[in-house]
Structures are given as C-alpha cells and as structure tokens.
LUMKEBA-485037 format. One line per field, with one value per atom (N, C-alpha, C, O, CB): residue number from 1; y, x, z. Coordinates in nm, 2 decimals, m for minus. Glycine has a CB too. Layout:
BEGIN
num = NUM / ...
c2 = Y / ...
c1 = X / ...
c3 = Z / ...
END
This chain:
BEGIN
num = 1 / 1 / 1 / 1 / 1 / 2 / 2 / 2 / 2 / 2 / 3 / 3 / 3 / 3 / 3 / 4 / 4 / 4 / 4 / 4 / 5 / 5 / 5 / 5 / 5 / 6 / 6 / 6 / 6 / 6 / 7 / 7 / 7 / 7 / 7 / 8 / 8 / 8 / 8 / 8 / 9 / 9 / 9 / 9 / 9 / 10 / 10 / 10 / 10 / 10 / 11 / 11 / 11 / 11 / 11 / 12 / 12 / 12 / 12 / 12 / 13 / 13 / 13 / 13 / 13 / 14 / 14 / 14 / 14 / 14 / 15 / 15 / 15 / 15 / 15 / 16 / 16 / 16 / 16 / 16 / 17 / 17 / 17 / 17 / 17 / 18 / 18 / 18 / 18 / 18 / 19 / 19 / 19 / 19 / 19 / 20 / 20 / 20 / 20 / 20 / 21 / 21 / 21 / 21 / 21 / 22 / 22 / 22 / 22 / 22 / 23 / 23 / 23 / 23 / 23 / 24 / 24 / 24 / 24 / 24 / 25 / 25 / 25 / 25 / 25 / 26 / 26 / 26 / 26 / 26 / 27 / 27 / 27 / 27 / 27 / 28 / 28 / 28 / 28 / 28 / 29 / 29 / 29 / 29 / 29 / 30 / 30 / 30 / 30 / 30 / 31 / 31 / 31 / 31 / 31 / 32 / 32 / 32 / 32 / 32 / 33 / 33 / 33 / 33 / 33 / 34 / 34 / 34 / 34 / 34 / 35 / 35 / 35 / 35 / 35 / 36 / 36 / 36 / 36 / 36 / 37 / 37 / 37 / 37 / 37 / 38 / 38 / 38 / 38 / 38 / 39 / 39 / 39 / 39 / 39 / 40 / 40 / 40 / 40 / 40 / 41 / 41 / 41 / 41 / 41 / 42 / 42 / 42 / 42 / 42 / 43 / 43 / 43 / 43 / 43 / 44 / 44 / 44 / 44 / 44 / 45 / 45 / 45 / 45 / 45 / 46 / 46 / 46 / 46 / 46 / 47 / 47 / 47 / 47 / 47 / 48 / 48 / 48 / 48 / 48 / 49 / 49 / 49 / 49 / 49 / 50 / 50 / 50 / 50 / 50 / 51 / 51 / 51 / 51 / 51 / 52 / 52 / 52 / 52 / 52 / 53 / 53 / 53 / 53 / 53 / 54 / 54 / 54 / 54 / 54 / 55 / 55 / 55 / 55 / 55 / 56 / 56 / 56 / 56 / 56 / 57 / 57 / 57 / 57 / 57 / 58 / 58 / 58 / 58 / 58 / 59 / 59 / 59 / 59 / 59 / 60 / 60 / 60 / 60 / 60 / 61 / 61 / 61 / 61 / 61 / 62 / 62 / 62 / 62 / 62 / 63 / 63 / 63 / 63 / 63 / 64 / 64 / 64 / 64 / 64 / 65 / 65 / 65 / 65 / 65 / 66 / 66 / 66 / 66 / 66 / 67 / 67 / 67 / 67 / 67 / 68 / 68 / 68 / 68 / 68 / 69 / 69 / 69 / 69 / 69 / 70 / 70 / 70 / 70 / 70 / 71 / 71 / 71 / 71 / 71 / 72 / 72 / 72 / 72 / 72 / 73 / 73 / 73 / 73 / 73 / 74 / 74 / 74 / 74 / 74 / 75 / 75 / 75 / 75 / 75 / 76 / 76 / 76 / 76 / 76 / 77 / 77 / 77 / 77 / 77 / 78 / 78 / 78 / 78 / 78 / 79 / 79 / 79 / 79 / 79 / 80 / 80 / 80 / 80 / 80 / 81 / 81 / 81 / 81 / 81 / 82 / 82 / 82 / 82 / 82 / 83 / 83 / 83 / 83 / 83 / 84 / 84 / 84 / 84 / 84
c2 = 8.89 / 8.95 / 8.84 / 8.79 / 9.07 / 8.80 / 8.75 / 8.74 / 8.84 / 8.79 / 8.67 / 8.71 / 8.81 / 8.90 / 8.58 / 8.78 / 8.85 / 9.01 / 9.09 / 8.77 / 9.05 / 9.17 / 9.27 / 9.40 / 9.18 / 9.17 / 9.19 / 9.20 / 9.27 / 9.08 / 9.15 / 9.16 / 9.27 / 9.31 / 9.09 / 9.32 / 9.46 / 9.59 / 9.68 / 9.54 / 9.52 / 9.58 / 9.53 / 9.60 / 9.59 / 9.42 / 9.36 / 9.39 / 9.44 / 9.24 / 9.36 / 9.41 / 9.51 / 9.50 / 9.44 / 9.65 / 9.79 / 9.77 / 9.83 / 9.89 / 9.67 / 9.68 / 9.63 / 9.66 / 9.65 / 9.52 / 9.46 / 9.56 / 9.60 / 9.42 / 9.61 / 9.71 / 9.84 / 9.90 / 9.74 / 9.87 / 9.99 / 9.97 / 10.05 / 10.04 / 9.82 / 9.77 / 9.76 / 9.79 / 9.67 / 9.71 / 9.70 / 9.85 / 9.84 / 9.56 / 9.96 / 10.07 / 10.20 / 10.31 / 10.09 / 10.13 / 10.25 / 10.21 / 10.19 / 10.37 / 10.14 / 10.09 / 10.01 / 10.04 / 10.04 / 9.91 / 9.83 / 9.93 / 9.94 / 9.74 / 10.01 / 10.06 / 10.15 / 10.15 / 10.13 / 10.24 / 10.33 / 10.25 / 10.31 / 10.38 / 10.11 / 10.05 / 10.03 / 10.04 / 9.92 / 9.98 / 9.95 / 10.06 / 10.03 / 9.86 / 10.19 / 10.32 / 10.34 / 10.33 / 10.43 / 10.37 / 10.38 / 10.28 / 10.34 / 10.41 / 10.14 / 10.03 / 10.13 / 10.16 / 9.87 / 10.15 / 10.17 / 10.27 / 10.29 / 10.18 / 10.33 / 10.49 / 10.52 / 10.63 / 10.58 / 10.40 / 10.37 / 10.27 / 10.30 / 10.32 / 10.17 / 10.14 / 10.23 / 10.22 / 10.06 / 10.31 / 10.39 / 10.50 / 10.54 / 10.40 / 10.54 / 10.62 / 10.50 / 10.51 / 10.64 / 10.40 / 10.34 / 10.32 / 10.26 / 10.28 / 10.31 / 10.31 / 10.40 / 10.35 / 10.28 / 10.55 / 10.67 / 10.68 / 10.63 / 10.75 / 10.73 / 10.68 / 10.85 / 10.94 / 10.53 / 10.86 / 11.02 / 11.00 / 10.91 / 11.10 / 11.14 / 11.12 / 11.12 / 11.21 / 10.95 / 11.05 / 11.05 / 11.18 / 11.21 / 11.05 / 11.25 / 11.35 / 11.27 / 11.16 / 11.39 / 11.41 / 11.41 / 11.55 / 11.66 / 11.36 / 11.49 / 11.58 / 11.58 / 11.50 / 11.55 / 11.72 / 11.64 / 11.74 / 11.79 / 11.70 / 11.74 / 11.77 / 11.90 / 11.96 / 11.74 / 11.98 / 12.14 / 12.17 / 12.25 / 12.27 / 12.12 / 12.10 / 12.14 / 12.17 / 12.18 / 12.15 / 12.19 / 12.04 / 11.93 / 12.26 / 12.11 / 11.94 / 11.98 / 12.09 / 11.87 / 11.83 / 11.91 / 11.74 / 11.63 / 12.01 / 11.75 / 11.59 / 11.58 / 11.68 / 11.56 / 11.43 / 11.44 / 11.42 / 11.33 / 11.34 / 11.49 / 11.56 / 11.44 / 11.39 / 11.81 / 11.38 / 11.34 / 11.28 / 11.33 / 11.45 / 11.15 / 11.11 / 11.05 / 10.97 / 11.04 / 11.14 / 11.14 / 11.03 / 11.01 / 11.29 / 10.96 / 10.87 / 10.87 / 10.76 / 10.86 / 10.99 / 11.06 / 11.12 / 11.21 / 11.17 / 11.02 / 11.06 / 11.20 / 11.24 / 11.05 / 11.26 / 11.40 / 11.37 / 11.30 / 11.48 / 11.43 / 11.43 / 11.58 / 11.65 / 11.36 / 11.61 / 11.74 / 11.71 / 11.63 / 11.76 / 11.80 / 11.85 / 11.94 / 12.03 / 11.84 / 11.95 / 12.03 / 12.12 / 12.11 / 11.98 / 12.22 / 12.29 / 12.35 / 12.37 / 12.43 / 12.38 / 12.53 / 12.47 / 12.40 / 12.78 / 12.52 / 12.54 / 12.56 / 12.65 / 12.66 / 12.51 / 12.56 / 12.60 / 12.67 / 12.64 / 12.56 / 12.60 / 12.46 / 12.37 / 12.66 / 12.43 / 12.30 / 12.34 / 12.45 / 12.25 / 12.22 / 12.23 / 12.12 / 12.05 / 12.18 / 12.10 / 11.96 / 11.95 / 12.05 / 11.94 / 11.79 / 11.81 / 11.65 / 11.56 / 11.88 / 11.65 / 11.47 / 11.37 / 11.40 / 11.45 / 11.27 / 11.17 / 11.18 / 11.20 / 11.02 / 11.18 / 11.16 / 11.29 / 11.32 / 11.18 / 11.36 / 11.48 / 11.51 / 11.61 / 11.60 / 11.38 / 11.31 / 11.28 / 11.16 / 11.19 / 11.32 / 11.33 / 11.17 / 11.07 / 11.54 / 11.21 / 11.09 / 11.13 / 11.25 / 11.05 / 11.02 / 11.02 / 11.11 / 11.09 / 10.88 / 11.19 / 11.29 / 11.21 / 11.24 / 11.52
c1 = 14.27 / 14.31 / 14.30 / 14.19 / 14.22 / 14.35 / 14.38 / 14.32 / 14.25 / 14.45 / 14.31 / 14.21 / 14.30 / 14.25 / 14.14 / 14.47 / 14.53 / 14.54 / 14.62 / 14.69 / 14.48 / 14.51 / 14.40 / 14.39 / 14.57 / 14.30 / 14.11 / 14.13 / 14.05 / 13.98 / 14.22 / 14.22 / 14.22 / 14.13 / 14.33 / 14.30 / 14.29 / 14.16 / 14.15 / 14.42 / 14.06 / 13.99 / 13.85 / 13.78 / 13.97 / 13.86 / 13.78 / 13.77 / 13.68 / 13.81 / 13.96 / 13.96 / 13.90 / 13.81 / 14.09 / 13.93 / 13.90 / 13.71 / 13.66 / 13.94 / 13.64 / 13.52 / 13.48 / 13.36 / 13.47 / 13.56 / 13.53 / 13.48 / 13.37 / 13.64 / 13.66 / 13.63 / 13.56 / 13.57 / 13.72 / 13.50 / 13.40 / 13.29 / 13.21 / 13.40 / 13.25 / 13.17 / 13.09 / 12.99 / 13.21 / 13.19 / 13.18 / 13.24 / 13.20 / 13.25 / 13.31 / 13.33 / 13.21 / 13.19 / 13.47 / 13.14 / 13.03 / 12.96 / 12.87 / 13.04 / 12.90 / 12.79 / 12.69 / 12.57 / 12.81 / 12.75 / 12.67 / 12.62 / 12.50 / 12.77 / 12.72 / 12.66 / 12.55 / 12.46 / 12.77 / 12.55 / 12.44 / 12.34 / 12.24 / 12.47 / 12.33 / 12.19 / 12.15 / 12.02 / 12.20 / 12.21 / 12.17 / 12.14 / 12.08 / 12.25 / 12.18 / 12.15 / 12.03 / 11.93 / 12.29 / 11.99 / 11.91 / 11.77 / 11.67 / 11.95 / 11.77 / 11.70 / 11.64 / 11.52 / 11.85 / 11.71 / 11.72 / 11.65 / 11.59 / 11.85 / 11.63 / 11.55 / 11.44 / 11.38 / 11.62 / 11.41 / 11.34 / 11.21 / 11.09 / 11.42 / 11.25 / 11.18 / 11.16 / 11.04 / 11.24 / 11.22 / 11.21 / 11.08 / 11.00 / 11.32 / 11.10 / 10.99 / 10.86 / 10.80 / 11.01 / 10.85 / 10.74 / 10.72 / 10.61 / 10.70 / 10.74 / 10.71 / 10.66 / 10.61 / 10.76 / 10.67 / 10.62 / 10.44 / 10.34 / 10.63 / 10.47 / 10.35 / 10.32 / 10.40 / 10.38 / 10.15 / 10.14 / 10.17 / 10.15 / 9.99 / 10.26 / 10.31 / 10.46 / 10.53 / 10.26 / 10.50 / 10.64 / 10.75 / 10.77 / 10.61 / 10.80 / 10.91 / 10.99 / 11.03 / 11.01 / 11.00 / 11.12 / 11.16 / 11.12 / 11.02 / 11.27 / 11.37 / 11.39 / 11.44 / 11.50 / 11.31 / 11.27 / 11.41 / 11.50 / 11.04 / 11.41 / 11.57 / 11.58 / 11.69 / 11.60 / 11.45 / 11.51 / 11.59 / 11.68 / 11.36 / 11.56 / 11.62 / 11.54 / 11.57 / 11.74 / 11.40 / 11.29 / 11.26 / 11.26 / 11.14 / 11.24 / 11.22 / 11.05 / 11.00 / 11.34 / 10.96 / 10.86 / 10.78 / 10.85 / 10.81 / 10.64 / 10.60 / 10.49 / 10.43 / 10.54 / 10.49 / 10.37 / 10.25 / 10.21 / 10.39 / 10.18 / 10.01 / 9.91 / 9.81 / 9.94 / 9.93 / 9.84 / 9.93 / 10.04 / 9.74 / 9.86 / 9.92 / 9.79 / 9.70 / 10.02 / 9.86 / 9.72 / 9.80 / 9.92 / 9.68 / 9.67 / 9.70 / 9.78 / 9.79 / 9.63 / 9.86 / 9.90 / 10.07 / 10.12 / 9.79 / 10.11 / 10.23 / 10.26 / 10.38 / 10.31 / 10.17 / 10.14 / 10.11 / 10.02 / 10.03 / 10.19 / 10.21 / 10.20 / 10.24 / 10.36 / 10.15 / 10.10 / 10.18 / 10.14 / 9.90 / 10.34 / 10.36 / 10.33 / 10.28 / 10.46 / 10.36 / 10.36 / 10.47 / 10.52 / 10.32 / 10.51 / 10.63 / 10.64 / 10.75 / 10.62 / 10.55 / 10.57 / 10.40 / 10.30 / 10.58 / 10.42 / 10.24 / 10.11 / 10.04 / 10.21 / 10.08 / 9.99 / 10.01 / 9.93 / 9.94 / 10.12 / 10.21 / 10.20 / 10.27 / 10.37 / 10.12 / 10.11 / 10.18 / 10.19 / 9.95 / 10.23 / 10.34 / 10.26 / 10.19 / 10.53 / 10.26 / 10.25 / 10.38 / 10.46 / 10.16 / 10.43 / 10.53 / 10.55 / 10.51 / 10.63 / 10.61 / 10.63 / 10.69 / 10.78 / 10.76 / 10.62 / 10.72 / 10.82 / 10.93 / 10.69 / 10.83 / 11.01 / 11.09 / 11.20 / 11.01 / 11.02 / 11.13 / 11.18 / 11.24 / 11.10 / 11.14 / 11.12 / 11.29 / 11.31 / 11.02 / 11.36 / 11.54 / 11.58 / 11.64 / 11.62 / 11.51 / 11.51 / 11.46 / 11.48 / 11.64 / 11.38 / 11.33 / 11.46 / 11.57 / 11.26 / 11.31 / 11.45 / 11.44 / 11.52 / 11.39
c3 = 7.38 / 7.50 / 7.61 / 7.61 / 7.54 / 7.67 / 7.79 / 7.92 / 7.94 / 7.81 / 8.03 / 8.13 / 8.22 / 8.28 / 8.23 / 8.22 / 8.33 / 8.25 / 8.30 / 8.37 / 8.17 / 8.16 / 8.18 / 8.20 / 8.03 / 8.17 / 8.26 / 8.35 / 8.41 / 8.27 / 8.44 / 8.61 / 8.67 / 8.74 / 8.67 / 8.64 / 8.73 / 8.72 / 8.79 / 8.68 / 8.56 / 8.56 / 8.68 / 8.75 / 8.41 / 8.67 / 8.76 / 8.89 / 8.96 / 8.76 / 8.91 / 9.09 / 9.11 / 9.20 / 9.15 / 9.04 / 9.05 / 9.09 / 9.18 / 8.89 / 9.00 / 8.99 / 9.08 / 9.12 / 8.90 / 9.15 / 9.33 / 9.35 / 9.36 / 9.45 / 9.37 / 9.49 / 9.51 / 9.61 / 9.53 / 9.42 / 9.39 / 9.41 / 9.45 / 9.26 / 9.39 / 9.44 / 9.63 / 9.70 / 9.40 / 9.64 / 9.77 / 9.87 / 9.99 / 9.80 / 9.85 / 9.88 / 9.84 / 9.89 / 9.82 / 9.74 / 9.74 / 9.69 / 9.78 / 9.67 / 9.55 / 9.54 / 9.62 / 9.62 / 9.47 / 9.68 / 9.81 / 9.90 / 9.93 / 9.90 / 9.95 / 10.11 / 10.08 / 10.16 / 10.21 / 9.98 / 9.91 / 9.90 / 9.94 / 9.77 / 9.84 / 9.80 / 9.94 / 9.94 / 9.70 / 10.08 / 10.17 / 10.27 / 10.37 / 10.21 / 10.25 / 10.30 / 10.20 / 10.26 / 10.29 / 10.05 / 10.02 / 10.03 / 10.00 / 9.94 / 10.08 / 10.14 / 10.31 / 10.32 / 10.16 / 10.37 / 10.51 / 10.50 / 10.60 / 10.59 / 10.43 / 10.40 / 10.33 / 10.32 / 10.31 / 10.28 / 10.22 / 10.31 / 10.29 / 10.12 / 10.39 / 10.53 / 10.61 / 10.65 / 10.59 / 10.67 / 10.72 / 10.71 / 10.79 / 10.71 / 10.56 / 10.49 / 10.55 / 10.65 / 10.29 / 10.45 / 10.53 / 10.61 / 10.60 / 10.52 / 10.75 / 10.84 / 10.95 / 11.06 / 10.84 / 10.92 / 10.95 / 11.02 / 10.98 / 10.81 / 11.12 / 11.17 / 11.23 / 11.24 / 11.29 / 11.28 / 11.29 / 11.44 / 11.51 / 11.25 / 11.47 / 11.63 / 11.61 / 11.66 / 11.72 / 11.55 / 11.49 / 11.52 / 11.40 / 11.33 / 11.57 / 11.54 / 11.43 / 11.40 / 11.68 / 11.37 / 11.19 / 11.18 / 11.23 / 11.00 / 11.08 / 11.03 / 10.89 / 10.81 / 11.10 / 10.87 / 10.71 / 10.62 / 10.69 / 10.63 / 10.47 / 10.39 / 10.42 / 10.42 / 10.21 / 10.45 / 10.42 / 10.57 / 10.56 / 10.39 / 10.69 / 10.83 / 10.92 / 11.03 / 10.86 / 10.88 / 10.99 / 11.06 / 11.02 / 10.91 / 11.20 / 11.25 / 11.28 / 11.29 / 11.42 / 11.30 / 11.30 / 11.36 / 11.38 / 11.12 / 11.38 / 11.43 / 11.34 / 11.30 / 11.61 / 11.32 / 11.19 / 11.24 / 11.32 / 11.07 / 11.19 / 11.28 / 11.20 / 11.27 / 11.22 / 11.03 / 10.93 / 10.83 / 10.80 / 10.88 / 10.77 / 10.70 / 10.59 / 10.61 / 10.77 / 10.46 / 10.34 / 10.28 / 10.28 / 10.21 / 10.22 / 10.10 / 10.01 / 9.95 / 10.04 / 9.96 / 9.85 / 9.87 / 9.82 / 9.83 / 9.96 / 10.01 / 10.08 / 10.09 / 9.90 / 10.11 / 10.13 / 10.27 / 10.29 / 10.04 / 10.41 / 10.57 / 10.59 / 10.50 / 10.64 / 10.70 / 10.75 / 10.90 / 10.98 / 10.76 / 10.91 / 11.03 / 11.08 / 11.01 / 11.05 / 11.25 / 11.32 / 11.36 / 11.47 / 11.39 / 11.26 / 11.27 / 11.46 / 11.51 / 11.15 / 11.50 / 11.63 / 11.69 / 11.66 / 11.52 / 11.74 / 11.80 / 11.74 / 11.78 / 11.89 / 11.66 / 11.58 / 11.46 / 11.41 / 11.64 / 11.39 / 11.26 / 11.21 / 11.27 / 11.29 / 11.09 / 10.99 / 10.88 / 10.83 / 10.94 / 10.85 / 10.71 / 10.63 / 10.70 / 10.73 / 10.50 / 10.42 / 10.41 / 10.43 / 10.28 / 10.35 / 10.29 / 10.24 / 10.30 / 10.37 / 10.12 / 10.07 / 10.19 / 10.27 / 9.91 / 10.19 / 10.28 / 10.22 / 10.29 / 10.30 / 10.12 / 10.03 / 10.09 / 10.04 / 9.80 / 10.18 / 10.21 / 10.31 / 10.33 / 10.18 / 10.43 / 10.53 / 10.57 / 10.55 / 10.51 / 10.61 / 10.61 / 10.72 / 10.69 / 10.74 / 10.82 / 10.98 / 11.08 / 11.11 / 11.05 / 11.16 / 11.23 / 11.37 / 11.40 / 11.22 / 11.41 / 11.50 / 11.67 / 11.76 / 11.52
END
C-alpha cells in the first residue's frame, strides 16, 4: 500500500484531532485546575444545578455547601460544575 492512499486517512485524523480531541483535553485540563483550586467562601455550581458556597473543605475530596440559610450539603469536589 502506498502513502497516498494513507492520506486521507491521516488528514481525517488531523482533523479530528484538533476539532475535538484537543479542545476536550484542554477543557478537561481547565476543570481540573479549577477543581483544585476551590477555596472555602467560593460560590459554585455544582452538576446537579444547585448553586451553593463552600462552607468546608475535608481531606477526602468531600466539601460541605451552603445550599439556603442554614441548609449544608456534602458533596464530591468532582461534582463541582463552575465556579458561579
């Protein structure tokens, strides 16, 4: 087989490359800093859509917001959506 008949497999793999693979790794990078950097005081928006401020932050990946007035949630940093 040939290289010119590889080509078009290649191109395709550019460009798939750079149309989705890349920007995902740099969105999942960014989200991933982000997670670490969480600090208590913080407002967030965590996946289920509660927004809430983070009151504690355990050793164990485990953050205690403040849903409402007096309303504590735990919940994983990993479930931590963006800072609101």
């Amino acid at each position: 087989m040939d290289f010119l008949g590889l080509l078009p497999f290649l191109l395709i793999f550019v460009i798939f490359y750079f149309l989705i693979f890349r920007p995902q790794a740099q969105e999942r990078k960014e989200h991933e800093q982000m997670l670490a950097s969480l600090k208590v005081g913080n407002s967030i928006l965590l996946n289920s859509g509660i927004f809430g401020k983070i009151t504690r932050i355990e050793q164990n990946d485990i953050i205690k917001v403040e849903i409402a007035d007096g309303i504590k949630v735990k919940a994983l940093r990993s479930s931590v959506s963006k800072l609101a």
